[in-house]
PASEBA-1860 file (N, C-alpha, C; in nm, 3 decimals):
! residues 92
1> XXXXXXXX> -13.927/2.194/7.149/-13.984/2.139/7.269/-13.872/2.109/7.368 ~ -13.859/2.163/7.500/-13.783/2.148/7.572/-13.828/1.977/7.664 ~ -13.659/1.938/7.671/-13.699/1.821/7.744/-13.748/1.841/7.890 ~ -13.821/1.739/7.919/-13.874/1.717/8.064/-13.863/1.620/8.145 ~ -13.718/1.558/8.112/-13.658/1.458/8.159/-13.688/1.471/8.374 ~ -13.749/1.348/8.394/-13.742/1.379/8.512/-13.655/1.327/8.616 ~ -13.586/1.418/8.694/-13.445/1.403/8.777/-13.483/1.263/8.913 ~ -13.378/1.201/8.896/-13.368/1.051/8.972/-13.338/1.149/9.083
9> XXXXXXXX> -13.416/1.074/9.231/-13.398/1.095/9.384/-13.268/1.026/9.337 ~ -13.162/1.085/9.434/-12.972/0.983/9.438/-13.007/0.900/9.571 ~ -13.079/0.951/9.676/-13.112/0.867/9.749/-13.160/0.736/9.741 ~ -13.278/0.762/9.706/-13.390/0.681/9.675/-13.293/0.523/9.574 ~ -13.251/0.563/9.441/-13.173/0.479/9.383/-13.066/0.446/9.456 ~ -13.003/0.489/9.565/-12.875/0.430/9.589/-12.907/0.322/9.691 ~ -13.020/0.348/9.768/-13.119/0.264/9.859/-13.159/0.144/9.825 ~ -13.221/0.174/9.677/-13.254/0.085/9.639/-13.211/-0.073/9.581
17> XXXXXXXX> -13.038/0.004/9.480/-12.980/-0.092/9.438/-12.856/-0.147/9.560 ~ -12.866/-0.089/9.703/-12.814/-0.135/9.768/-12.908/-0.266/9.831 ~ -13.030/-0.220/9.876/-13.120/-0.296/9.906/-13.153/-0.459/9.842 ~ -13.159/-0.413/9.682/-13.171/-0.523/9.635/-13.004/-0.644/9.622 ~ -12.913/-0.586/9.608/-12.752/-0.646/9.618/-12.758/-0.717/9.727 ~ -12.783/-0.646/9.819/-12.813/-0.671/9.994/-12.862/-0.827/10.003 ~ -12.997/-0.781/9.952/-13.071/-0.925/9.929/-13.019/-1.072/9.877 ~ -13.009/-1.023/9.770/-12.919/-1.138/9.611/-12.764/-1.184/9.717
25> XXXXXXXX> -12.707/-1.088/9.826/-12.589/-1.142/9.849/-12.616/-1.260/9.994 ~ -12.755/-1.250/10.045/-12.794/-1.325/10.148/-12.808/-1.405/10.084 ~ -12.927/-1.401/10.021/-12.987/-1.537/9.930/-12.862/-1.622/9.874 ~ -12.758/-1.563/9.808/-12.657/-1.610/9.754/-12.580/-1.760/9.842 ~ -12.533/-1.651/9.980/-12.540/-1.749/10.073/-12.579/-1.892/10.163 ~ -12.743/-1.811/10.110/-12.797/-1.927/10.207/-12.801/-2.043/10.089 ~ -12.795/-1.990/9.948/-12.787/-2.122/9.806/-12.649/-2.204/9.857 ~ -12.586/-2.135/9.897/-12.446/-2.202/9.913/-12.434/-2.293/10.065
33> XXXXXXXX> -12.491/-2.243/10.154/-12.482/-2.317/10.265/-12.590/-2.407/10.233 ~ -12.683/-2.418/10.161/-12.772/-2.541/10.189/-12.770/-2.648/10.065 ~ -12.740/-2.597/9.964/-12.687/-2.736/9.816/-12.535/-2.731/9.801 ~ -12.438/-2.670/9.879/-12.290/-2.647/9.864/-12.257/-2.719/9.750 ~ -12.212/-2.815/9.678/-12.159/-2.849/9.556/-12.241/-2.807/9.463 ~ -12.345/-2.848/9.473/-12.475/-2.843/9.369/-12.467/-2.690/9.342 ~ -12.496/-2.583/9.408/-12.504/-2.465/9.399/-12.344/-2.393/9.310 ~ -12.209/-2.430/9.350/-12.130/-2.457/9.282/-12.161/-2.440/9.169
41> XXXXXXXX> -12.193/-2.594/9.102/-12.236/-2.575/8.955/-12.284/-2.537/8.896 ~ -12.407/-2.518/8.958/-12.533/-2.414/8.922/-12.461/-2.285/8.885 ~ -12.362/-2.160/8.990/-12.282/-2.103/8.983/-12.230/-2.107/8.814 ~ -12.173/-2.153/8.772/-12.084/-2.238/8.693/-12.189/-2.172/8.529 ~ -12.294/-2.265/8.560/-12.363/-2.214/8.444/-12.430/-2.078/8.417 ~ -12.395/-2.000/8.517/-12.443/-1.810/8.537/-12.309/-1.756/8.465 ~ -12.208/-1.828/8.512/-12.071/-1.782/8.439/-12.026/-1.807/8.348 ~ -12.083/-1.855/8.178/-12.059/-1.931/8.085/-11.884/-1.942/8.103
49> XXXXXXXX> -11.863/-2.114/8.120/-11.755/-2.124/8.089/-11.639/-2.139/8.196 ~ -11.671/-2.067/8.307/-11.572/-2.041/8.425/-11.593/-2.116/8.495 ~ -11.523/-2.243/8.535/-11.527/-2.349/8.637/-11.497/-2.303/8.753 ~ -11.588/-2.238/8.825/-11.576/-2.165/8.996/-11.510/-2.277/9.094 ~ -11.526/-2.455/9.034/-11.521/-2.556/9.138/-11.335/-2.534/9.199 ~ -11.235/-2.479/9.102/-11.115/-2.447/9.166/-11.119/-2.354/9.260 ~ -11.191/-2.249/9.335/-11.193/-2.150/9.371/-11.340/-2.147/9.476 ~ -11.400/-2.280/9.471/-11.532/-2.282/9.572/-11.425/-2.275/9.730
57> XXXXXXXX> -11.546/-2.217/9.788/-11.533/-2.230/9.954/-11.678/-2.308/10.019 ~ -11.659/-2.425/10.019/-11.805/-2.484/10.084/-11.838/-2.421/10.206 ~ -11.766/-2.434/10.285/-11.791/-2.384/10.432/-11.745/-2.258/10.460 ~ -11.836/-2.158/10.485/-11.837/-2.023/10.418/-11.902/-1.990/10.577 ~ -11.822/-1.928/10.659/-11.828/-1.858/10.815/-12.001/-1.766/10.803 ~ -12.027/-1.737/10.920/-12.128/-1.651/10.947/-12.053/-1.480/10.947 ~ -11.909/-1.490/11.002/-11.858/-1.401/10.976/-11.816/-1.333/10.835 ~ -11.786/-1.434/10.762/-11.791/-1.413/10.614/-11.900/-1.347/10.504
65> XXXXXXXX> -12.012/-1.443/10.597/-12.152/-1.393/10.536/-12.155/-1.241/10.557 ~ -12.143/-1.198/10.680/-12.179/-1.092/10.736/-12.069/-0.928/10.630 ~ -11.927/-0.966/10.666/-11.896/-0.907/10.553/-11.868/-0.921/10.423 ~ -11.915/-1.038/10.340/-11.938/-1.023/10.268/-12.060/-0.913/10.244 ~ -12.163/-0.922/10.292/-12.273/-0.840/10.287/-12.288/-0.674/10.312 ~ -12.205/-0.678/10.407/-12.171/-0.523/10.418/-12.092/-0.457/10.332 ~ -11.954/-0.538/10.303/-11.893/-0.490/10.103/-12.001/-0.480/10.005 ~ -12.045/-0.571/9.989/-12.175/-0.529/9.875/-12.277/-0.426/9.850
73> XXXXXXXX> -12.310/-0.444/9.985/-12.387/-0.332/10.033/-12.338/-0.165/9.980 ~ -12.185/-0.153/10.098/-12.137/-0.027/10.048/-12.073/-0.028/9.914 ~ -12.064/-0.123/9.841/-12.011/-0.133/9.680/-12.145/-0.069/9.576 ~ -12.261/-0.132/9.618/-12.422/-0.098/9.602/-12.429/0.002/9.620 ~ -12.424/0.091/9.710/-12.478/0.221/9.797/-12.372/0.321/9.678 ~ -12.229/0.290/9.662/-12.169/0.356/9.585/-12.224/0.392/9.433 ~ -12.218/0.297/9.364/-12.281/0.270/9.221/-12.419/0.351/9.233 ~ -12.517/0.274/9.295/-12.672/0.325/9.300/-12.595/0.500/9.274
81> XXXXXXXX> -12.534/0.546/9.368/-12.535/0.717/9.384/-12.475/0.779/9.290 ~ -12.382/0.668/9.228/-12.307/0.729/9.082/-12.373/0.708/8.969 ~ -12.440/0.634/8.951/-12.569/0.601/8.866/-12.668/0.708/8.877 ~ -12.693/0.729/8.975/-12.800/0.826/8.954/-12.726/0.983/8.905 ~ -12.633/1.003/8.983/-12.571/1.154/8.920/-12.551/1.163/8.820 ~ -12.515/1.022/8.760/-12.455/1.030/8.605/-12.620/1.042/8.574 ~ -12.698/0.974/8.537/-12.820/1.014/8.493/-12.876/1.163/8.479 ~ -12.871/1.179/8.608/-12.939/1.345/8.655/-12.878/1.422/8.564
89> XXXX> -12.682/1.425/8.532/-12.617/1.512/8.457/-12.656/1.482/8.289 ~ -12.671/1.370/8.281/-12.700/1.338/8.102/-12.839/1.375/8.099 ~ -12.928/1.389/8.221/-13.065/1.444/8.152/-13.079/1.544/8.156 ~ -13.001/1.670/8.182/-12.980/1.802/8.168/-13.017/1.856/8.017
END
């Protein structure tokens, strides 16, 4: 029986997991501009173990936000498209 693996759009996935990064890196933000310490810690317990509080920035620019978001984005857009090729080639 031949496989019938069906081939990932590279678009579509690279869109997507940029889209969603995109999101998670706003939201990220706005956790941080509106509980700043609190969010910190919170932080803290996503990272078993790694005390982020040496290395927090409370007051975190609009300019910052902005590229922060656009690195992610094109960090996202990268992966999503290598993810999918690698897929497409292993489902050959």
């Amino acid at each position: 029986m031949k496989n019938k693996t069906k081939k990932l759009d590279v678009k579509k996935v690279s869109l997507s997991v940029a889209g969603v990064a995109g999101a998670l890196s706003l939201l990220c933000a706005l956790v941080i501009a509106v509980f700043k310490e609190n969010a910190v810690k919170a932080f803290n317990y996503i990272f078993h173990g790694i005390d982020l509080s040496s290395v927090q920035q409370i007051d975190i620019s609009f300019n910052g936000v902005i590229i922060g978001f656009v690195e992610i984005v094109a960090i996202s857009l990268f992966a999503g498209w290598l993810f999918a090729v690698i897929y497409n080639y292993l489902s050959k």
